[in-house]
C-alpha positions as CSV (number, residue, x, y, z in Angstrom):
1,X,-87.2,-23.2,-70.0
2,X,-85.0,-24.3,-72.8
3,X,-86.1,-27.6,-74.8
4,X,-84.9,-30.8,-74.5
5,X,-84.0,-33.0,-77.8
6,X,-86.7,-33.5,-79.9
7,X,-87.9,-36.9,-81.0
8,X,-89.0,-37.1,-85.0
9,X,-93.2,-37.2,-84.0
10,X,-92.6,-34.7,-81.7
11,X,-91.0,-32.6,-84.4
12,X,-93.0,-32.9,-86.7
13,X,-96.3,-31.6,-84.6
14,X,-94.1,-28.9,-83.6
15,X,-93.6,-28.0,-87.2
16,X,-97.3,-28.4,-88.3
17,X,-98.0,-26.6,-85.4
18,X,-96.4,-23.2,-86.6
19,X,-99.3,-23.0,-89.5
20,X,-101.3,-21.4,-87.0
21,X,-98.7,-18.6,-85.5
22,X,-98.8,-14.9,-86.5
23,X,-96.0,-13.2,-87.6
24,X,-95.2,-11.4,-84.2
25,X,-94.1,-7.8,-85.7
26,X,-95.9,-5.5,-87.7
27,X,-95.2,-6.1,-90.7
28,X,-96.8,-2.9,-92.2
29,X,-94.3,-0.7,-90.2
30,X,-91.0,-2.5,-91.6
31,X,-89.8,1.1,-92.9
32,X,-89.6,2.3,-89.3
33,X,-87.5,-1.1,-88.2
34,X,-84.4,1.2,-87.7
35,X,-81.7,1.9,-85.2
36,X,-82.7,5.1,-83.8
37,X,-86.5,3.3,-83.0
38,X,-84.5,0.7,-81.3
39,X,-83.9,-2.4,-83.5
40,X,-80.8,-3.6,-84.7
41,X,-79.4,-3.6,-88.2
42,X,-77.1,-5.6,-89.5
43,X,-75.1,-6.3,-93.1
44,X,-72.6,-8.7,-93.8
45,X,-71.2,-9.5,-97.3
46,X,-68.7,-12.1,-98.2
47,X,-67.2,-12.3,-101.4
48,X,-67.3,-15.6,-103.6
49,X,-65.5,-17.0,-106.1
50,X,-66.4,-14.8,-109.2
51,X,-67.3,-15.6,-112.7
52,X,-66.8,-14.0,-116.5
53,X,-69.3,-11.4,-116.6
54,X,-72.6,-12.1,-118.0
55,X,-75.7,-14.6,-116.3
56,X,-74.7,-16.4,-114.2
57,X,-72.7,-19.8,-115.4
58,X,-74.1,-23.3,-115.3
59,X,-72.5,-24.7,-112.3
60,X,-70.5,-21.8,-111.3
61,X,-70.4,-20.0,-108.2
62,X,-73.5,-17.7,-108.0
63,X,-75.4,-21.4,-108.8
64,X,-73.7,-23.3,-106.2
65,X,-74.6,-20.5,-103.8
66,X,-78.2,-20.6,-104.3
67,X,-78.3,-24.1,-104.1
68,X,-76.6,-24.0,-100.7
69,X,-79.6,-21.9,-99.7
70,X,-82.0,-23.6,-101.1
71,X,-81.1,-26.2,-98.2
72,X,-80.1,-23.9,-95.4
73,X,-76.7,-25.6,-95.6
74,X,-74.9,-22.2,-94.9
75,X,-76.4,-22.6,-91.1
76,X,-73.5,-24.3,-88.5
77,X,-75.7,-26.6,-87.3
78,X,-73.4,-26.4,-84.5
79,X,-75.3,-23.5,-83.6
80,X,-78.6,-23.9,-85.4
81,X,-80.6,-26.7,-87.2
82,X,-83.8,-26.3,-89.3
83,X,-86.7,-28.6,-89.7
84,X,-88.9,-28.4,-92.6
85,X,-91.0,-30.7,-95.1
86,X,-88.7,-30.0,-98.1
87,X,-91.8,-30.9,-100.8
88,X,-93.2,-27.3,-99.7
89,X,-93.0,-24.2,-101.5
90,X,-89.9,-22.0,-100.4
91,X,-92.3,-19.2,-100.2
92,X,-94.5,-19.4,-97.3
93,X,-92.8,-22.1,-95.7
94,X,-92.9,-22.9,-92.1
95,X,-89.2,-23.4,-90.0
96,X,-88.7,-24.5,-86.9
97,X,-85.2,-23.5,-86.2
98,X,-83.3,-25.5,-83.4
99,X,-81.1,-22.7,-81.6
100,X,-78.2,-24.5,-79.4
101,X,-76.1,-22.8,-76.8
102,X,-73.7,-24.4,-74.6
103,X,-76.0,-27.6,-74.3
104,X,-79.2,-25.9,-74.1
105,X,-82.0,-25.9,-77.0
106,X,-84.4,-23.7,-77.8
107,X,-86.8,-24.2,-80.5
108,X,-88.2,-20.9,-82.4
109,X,-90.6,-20.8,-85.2
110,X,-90.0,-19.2,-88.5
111,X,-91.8,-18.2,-91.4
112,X,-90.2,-17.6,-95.5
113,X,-92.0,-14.5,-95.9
114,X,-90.4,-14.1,-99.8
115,X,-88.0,-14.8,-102.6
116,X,-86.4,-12.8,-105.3
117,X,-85.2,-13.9,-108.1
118,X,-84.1,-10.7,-110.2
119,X,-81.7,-8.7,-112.4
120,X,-81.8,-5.6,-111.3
121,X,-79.6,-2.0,-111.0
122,X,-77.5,-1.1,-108.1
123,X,-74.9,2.4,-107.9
124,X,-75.8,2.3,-111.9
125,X,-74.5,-1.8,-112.2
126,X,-76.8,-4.5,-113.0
127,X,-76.8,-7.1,-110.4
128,X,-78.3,-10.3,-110.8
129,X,-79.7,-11.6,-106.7
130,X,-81.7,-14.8,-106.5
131,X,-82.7,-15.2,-102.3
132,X,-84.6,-15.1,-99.1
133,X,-86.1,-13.8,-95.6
134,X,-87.7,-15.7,-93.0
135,X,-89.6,-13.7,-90.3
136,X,-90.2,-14.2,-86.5
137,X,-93.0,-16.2,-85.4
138,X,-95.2,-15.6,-81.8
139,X,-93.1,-17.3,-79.4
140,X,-89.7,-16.3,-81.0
141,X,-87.2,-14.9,-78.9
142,X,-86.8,-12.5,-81.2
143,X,-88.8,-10.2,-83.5
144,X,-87.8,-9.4,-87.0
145,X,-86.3,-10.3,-90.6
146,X,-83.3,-12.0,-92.0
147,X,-82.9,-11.6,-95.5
148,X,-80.6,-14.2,-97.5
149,X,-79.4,-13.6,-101.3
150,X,-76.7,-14.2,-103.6
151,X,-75.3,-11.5,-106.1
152,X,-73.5,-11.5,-109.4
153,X,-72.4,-8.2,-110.6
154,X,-73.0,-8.5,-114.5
155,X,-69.9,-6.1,-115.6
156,X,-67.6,-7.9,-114.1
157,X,-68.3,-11.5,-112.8
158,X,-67.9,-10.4,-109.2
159,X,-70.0,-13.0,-106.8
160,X,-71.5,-12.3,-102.9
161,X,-73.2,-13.6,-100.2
162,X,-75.5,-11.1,-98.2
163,X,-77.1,-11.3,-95.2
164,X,-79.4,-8.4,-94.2
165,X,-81.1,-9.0,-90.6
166,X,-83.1,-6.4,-89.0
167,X,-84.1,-8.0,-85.3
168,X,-84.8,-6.9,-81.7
169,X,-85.7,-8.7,-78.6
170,X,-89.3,-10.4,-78.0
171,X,-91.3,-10.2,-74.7
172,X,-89.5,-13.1,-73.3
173,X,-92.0,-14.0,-70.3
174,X,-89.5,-16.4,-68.5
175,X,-86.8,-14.3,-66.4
176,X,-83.6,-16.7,-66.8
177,X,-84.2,-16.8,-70.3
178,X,-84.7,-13.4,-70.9
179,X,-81.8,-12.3,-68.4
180,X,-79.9,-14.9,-70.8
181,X,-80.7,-13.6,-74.2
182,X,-79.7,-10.2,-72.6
183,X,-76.5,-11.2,-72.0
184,X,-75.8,-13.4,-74.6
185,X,-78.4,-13.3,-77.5
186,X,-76.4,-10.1,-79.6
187,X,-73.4,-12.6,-79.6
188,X,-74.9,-15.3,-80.8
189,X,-76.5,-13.5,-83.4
190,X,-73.6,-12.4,-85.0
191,X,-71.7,-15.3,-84.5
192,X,-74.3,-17.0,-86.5
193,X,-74.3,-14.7,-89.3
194,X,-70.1,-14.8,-89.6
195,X,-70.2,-18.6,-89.2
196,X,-73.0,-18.5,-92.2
197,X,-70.6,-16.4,-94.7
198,X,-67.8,-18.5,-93.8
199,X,-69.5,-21.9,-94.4
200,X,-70.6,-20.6,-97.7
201,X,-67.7,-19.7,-98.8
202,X,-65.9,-23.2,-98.1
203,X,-69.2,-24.8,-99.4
204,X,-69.0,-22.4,-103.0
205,X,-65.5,-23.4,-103.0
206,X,-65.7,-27.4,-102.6
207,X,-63.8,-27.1,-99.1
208,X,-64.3,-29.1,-95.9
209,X,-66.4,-27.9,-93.3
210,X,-66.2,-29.9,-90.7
211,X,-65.8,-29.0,-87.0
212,X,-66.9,-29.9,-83.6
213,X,-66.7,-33.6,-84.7
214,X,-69.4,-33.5,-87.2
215,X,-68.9,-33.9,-91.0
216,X,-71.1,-30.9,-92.7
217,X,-72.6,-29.9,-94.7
218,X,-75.9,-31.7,-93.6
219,X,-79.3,-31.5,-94.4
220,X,-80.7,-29.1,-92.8
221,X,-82.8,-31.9,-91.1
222,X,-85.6,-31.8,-93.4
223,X,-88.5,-33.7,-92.3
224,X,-91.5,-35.7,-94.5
225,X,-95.1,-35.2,-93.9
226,X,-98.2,-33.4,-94.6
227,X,-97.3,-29.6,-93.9
């Protein structure tokens, strides 16, 4: 059944207690994670305030971005909150992600499987991306990737948010919940991943983001302790 609040010690064990969970795809067959095997596959871009051409500009809106992501601030935590002990590396560090839905909690482990932090060529453009994924733990309610990175385009100072997500439903052993994710999981998904480009958008741009009563961004409840 669906979690209850968490209380900060509880939390915390929770966290520590991802160390030990397995990715719970195979991560060797990524190439074959497509839409004819059965697993959905999503893009979303949304444009941000661009910049002269050239690396990116001290302070300017590909920098912003990535600091934004460095703290999970594009997540509504409306919909979802992340605990994590913040003095860990990005790379290889454990999440535990607090889904809510109408009132209900469900708390899923995830894992930063990488970052990049590249120029590189795309369609015969340099692009400069700085991001990253977090993977599905055992016990997830869903299997897969979701990939996080922020572009410049170098010719012309254009600036983006991407979000790549390649997902599919877990074995979900309880029959409410899994009846529920059938029903409802897909929309949440993507209602999570427009809510993220919007939020980074109004956080790139210095606008307010508040809603449902709660003055964001926040931090993405990151918690202190040996990891």
């Amino acid at each position: 059944m669906p979690d209850r609040q968490l209380g900060d010690a509880e939390a915390l064990a929770r966290l520590h207690a991802l160390h030990d969970r397995p990715v719970n795809f195979d991560l060797e067959r990524r190439a074959s994670f497509t839409r004819d095997a059965g697993w959905k596959v999503d893009d979303y871009c949304q444009p941000l305030p661009s910049e002269p051409a050239g690396d990116p500009v001290p302070g300017g809106s590909w920098e912003r971005a990535r600091d934004v992501m460095r703290r999970y601030e594009f997540a509504d935590p409306a919909l979802v909150r992340a605990l994590y002990t913040p003095e860990s590396p990005l790379e290889g560090r454990d999440m535990l992600l607090e889904a809510r839905f109408h009132g209900l909690r469900f708390h899923l482990g995830v894992r930063v499987g990488g970052v990049v932090d590249a120029t590189c060529r795309q369609c015969g453009r340099e692009v400069r991306v700085w991001g990253w994924n977090y993977r599905t733990l055992q016990g997830h309610l869903e299997m897969g990737q979701m990939d996080y990175e922020v572009w410049k385009w170098l010719d012309n100072g254009d600036v983006e948010f991407r979000i790549h997500v390649v997902s599919r439903a877990a074995r979900i052993p309880n029959p409410l919940i899994r009846l529920g994710f059938r029903l409802f999981g897909r929309r949440q998904q993507v209602r999570f991943a427009r809510r993220a480009c919007e939020r980074m958008a109004k956080l790139v741009a210095g606008e307010s983001v508040e809603s449902a009563g709660e003055q964001m961004p926040v931090r993405s409840y990151a918690v202190r302790g040996r990891a």
